[in-house]
N, C-alpha and C positions, 0 to 999 in steps of 0.2 A: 336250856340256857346254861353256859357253862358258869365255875365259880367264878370265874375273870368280869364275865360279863355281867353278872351280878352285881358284883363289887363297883362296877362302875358304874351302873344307873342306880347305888346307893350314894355314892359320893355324888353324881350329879343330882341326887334329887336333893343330898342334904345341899349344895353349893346353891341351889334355885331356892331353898329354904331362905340363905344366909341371906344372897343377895334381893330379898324380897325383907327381911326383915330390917337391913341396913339402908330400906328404902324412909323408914321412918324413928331409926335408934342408931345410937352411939356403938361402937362394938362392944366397947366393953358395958354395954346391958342388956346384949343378948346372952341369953341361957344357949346349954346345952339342951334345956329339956326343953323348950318349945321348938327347938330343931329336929329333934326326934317326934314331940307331938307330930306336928306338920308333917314329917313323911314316914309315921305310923312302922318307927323303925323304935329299937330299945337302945339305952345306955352304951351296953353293953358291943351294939355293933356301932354305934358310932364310933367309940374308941378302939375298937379294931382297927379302923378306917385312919383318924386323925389322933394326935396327940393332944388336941383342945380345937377351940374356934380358931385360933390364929393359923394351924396347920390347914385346916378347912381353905379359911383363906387365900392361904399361898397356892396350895393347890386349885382354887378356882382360879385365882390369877394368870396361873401357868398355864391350866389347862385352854382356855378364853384365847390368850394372847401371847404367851411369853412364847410356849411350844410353834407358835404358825411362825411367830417372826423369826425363831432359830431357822425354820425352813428355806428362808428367802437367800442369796447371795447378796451379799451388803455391798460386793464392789458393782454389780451391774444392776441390781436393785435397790438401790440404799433409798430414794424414796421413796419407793412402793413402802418399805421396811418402815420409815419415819410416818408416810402420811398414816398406815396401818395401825400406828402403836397410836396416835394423834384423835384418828377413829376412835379409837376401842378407850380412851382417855376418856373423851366426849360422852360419847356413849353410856360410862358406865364411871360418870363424875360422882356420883353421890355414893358407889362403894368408894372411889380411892378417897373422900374426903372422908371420911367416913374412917378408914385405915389410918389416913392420916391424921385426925382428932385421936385418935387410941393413941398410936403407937408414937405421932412424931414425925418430924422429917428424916432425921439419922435413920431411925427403925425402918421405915419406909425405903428408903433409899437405901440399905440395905437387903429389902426386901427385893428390889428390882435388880441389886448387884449382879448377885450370882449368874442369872439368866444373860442378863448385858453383855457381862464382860468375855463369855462364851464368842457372842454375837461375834465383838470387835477384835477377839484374837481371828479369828478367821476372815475378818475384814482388814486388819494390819496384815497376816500372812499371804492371803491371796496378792494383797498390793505390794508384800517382798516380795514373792513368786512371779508376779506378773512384770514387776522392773528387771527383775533375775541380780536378786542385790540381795546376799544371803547376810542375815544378820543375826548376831547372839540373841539365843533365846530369850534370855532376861531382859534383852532392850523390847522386842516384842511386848513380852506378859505387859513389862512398862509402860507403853506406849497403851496398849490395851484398857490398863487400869486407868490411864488418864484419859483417854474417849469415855470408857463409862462413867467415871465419876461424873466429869460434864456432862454429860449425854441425863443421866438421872437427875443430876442437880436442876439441870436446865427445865427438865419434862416437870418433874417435881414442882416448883418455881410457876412454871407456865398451868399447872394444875391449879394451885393456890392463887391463880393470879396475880402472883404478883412481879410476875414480866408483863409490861406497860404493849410490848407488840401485838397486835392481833395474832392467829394459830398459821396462817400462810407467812408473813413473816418469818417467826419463826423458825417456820420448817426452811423456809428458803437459807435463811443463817446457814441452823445448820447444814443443811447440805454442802452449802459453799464450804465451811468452814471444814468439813469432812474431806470431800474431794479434794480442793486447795491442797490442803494441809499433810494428808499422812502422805501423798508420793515424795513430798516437799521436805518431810523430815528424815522419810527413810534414804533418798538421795544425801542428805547430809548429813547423814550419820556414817552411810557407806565412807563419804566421805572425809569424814573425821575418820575414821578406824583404820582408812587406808594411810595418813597423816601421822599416823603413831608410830 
């Protein structure tokens, strides 16, 4: 077994750790050491690995979900991409409350930023590219950071419960509001820029 491959059936056995012990604790009262108890690993290689529990974290998160949905084309898949991320939401409610009693919503919603916003630059560009409507990069990044922000806020929200819609709702929102919306903006924006 090479070192690579080691290295990641330590991070996945501590990650099966975590998320077994955030089955029944707050994050912030799990140890390091009962994460090494558990997979009969030392101190020492845990923080090889992570910088604390919260790095563990993000990396379970990413590794789980964030990494598949980067995979998906968001203009000809964007439900697949939504109902997936809505999935794995479901599924694995009791970590992100869980994350979310530690950290917060900001912190949280942070936490999913970075990944998102990847997502929706490549979901604004393919929809430049496919109008054939070349537009300054900055309105891009733009346009990007405000699908993610909503795009987290809303999921966030719909986590906590406390969006009133059932989870097909939801998703149907946003879908519409996705499709609708960015051919919609990036037309008038071509538009304005040619008006200047």
């Amino acid at each position: 077994m090479t070192n690579e491959e080691l290295s990641l059936r330590t991070k996945k056995a501590l990650a099966a750790a975590l998320k077994k012990a955030m089955e029944t604790k707050k994050l912030s009262k799990i140890t390091v050491s009962e994460l090494i108890a558990q997979c009969n690993i030392n101190r020492k290689t845990f923080y090889y690995h992570f910088e604390d529990i919260y790095a563990l974290l993000k990396w379970m998160l990413e590794e789980e979900a964030i990494e598949v949905v980067k995979q998906y084309d968001m203009v000809v898949n964007s439900e697949e991409v939504f109902r997936f991320v809505m999935d794995y939401v479901e599924e694995n409610k009791h970590i992100i409350n869980c994350a979310y009693d530690s950290m917060g919503h900001e912190e949280l919603k942070r936490f999913f930023y970075t990944d998102f916003i990847s997502i929706f630059l490549v979901a604004v560009k393919n929809e430049e590219d496919k109008l054939g409507i070349p537009l300054d990069k900055s309105f891009v990044e733009f346009l990007a950071r405000f699908y993610t922000e909503a795009a987290t806020g809303i999921l966030i929200d719909w986590i906590k419960n406390r969006v009133s819609q059932d989870r097909e709702t939801v998703l149907q929102d946003l879908l519409l509001i996705y499709r609708v919306s960015i051919p919609t903006i990036l037309k008038a924006k071509a538009e304005q820029d040619e008006n200047k």
